[in-house]
C-alpha positions in Angstrom: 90.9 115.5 127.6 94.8 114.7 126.7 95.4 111.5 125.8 97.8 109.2 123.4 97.2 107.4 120.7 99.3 105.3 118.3 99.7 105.5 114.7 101.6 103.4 112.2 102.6 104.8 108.7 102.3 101.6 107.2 105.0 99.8 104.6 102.7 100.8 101.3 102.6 104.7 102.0 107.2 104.3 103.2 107.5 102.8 99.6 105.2 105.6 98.4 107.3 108.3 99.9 103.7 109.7 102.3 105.8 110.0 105.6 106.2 113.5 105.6 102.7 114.1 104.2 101.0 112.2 106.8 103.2 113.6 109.4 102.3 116.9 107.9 98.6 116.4 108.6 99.4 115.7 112.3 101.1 118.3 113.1 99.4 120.9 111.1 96.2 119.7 113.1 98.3 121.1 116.3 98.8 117.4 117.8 102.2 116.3 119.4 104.5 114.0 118.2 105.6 112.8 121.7 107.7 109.6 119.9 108.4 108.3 116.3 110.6 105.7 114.9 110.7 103.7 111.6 111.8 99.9 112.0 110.5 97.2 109.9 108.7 94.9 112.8 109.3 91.3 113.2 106.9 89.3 113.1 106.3 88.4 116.7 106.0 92.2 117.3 102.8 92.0 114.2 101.5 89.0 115.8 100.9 91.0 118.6 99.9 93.9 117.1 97.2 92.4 115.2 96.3 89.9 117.9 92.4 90.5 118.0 92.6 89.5 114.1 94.4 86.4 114.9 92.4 83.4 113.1 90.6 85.3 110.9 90.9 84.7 107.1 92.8 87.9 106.6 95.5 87.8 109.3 98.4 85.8 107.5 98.2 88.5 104.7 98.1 91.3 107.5 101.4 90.2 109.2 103.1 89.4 106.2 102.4 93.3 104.6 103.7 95.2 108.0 106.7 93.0 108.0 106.9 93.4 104.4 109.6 96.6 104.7 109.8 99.6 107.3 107.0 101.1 108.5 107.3 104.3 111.1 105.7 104.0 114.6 104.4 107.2 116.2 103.2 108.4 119.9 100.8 111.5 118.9 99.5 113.3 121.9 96.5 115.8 122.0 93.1 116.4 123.0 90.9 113.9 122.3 93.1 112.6 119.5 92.3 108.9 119.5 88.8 110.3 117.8 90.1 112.7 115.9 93.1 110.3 114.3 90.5 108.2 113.4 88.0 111.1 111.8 91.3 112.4 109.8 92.7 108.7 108.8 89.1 108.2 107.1 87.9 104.8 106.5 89.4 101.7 106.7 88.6 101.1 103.1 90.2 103.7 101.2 87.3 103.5 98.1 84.9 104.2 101.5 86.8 107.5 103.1 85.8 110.9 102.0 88.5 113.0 100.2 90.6 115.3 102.8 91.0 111.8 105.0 94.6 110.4 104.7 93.1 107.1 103.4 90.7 108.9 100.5 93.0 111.2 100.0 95.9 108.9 99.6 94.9 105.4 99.9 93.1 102.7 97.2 92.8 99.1 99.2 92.1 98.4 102.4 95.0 95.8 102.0 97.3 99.1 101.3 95.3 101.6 102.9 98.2 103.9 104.2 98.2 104.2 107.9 96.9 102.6 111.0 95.5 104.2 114.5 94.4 103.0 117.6 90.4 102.7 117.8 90.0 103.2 121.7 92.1 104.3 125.0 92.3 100.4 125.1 94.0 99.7 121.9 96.0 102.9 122.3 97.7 101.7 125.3 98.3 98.6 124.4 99.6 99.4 121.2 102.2 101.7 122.5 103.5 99.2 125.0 104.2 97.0 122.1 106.1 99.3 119.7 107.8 101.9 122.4 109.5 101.3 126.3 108.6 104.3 128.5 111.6 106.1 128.3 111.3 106.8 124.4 108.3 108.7 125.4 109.1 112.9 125.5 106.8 114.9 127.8 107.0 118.4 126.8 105.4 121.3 126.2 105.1 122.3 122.7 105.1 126.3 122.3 101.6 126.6 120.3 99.6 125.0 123.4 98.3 128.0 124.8 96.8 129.1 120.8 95.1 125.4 120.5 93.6 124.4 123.7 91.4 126.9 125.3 
């Protein structure tokens, strides 16, 4: 099934130059970028973002890394990529995700642990709605579809 998910390259892997690498790794998998943007989020936009965290030990440090410098927000479209982001971002904690995963390939604390992605239809929705409007959302047909999707 299509579907959308959302992933952040986080502040930690912008300072460490990782963009293009994780980009890379999308796209090489054959899923769409359908939006992408780098902004450093405010903190009301984090506070949402991290909402279901909110109260926990943890969260103050949270917000204040993703609003600690830019981070790029991306829209990746594809079958059954929610899953799959989450299969090739690896484990939360980087020490924990097997090499060939963007976190144990690039990642060494779960504090700094490279990149986020949405970890149901749920989140993915409501994630998007918080870092893109509709309109900044491309619907098109990229010109490998017909080799990846049988």
């Amino acid at each position: 099934m299509m579907e959308r998910t959302f992933v952040m390259i986080k502040p930690d892997a912008v300072q460490r130059g990782l963009v293009g690498e994780v980009i890379r790794r999308i796209e090489m998998k054959g899923f769409k970028i359908v939006a992408m943007k780098m902004t450093t989020i405010s903190e009301e936009r984090a506070k949402e973002h991290y909402a279901e965290h909110e109260g926990k030990k943890f969260f103050r440090d949270l917000v204040d890394f993703i609003i600690s410098g830019p981070s790029v927000q991306i829209v990746v479209e594809g079958r059954d990529v929610i899953a799959a982001m989450r299969k090739m971002n690896g484990a939360t904690n980087p020490a924990e995700a097997v090499p060939g995963t963007i976190r144990g390939d690039m990642g060494i604390e779960t504090g700094r642990n490279v990149v986020h992605g949405s970890d149901s239809s749920a989140s993915a929705e409501r994630e998007i709605a918080i870092h893109f409007i509709e309109s900044e959302l491309q619907d098109y047909r990229r010109i490998d579809e017909a080799w990846l999707y049988e």
